[in-house]
N, C-alpha and C positions, 0 to 999 in steps of 0.2 A: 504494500500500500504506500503509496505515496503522501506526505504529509502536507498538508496544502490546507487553507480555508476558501469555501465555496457556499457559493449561492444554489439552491436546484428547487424549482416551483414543478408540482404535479396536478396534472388536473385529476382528479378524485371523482370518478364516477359514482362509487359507492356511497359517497355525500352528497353527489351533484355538486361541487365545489372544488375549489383549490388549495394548493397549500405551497407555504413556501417557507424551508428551512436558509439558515444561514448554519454550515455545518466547520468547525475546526477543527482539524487532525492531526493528531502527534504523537508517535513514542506509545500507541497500545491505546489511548485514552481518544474522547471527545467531548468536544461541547457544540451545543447546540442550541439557538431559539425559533423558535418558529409562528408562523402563523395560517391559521386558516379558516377557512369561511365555507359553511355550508349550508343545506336545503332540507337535508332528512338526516334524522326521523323531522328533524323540526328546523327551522332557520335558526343557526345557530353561527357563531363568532368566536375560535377558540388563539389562545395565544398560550405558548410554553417553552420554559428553557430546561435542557438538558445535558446531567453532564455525568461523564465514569468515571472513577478510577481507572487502573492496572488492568487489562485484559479486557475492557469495553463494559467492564461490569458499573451498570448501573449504580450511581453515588444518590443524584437525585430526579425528582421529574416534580417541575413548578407548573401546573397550570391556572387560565382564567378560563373559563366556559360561560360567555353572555347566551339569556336565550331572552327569550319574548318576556319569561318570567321574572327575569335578574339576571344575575353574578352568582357564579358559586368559582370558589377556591380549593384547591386540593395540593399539599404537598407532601410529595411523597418522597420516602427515603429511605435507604438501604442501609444497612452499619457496617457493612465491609465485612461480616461475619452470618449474614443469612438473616438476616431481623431484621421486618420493614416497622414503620412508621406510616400514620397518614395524619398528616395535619396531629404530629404528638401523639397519637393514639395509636396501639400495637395492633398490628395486622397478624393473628400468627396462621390463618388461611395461605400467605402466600411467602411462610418461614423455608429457606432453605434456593429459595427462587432468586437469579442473578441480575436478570431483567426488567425492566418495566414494558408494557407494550402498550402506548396509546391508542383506543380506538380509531380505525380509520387514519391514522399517521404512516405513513410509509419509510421512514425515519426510524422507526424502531424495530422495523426488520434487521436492520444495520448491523449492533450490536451484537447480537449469537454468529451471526455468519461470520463476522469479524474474529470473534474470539477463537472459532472453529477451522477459520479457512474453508467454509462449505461453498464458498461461491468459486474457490481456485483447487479443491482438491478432493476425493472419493473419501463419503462422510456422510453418516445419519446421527444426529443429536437428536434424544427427546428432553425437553425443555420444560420447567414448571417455571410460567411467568407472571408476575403482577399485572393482569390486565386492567386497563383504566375506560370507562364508557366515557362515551362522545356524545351528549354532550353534557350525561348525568355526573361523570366524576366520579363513581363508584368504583371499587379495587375487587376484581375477583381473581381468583386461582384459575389460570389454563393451561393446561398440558398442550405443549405443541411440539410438532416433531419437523424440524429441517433436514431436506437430503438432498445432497451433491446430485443432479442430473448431468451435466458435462460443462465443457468450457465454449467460452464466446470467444470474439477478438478483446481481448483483455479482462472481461471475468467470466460471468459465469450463471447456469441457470441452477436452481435449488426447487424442489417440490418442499413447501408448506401445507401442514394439515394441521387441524386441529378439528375434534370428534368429526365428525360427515366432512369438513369442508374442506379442500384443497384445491392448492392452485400453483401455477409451474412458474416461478418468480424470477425474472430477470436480471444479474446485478452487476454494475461496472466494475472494472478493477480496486476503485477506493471499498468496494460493497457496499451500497448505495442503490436502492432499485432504480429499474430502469423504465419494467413494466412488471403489473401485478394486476393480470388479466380481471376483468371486473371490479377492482379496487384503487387502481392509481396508474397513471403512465405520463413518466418524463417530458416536462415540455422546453424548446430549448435546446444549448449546445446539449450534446452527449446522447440525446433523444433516441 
């Protein structure tokens, strides 16, 4: 992976909306804010920063989620030792999990491929990750499983499941989707 900071906007079918990170990469770790805008379930306006530790593991995920209703906040956090947090309060639903996975983000595919090499190398991970809903902010346990399908011109495609749904995911060399058939696809350089 090349270390670099970058801009990458996707349009979000699965929202009907868009989204656009500002992504930093160095040395195993990232940071990241983003934002994005969408239609379903409800019109919604979400903005969040994200950042690892060591090995792409999840440190924190700050969200804002505006809907018709208000604001709601959510931050959530990892102790470097398997113990999350949400907003102070212990999660232990999703104790032992590396990741956070924001609804509908495409951004947070990143991190497991990353730590794995599953987007540059022959590899099945099953994952228990801190999923976050879009645009209710709620944290649940999901097992999802990543697997190496083969290489592109500089990365790579991965099958994503989790229970019934799977889908054959895209990702560039930084691992970074490119496309995530019904869910998100690159608009822009690298597209």
């Amino acid at each position: 992976m090349v270390s670099a900071a970058r801009a990458i906007t996707w349009e979000v079918p699965g929202s009907r909306g868009y989204e656009t990170a500002w992504v930093d990469f160095g040395d195993g770790v990232l940071r990241a804010r983003g934002r994005a805008v969408g239609t379903v379930p409800e019109p919604y306006w979400v903005t969040y920063e994200l950042e690892t530790g060591a090995r792409f593991v999840t440190r924190r995920l700050r969200v804002t989620a505006e809907t018709e209703a208000g604001a709601r906040t959510l931050d959530l956090v990892h102790d470097g030792h398997g113990r999350w947090t949400a907003d102070g309060e212990p999660l232990p639903g999703v104790d032992g999990a590396l990741d956070c996975d924001l609804g509908l983000c495409p951004l947070t595919n990143t991190m497991p491929v990353l730590r794995h090499d599953l987007h540059l190398e022959p590899g099945e991970r099953e994952l228990l990750m801190a999923w976050v809903s879009v645009p209710g902010l709620v944290v649940r346990p999901s097992l999802q499983t990543y697997t190496h399908l083969g290489r592109t011109n500089g990365g790579g495609h991965v099958r994503f499941a989790s229970g019934d749904f799977r889908s054959d995911l895209e990702f560039d060399a930084d691992g970074c989707v490119v496309d995530y058939p019904g869910l998100a696809r690159r608009l822009g350089p690298g597209a």
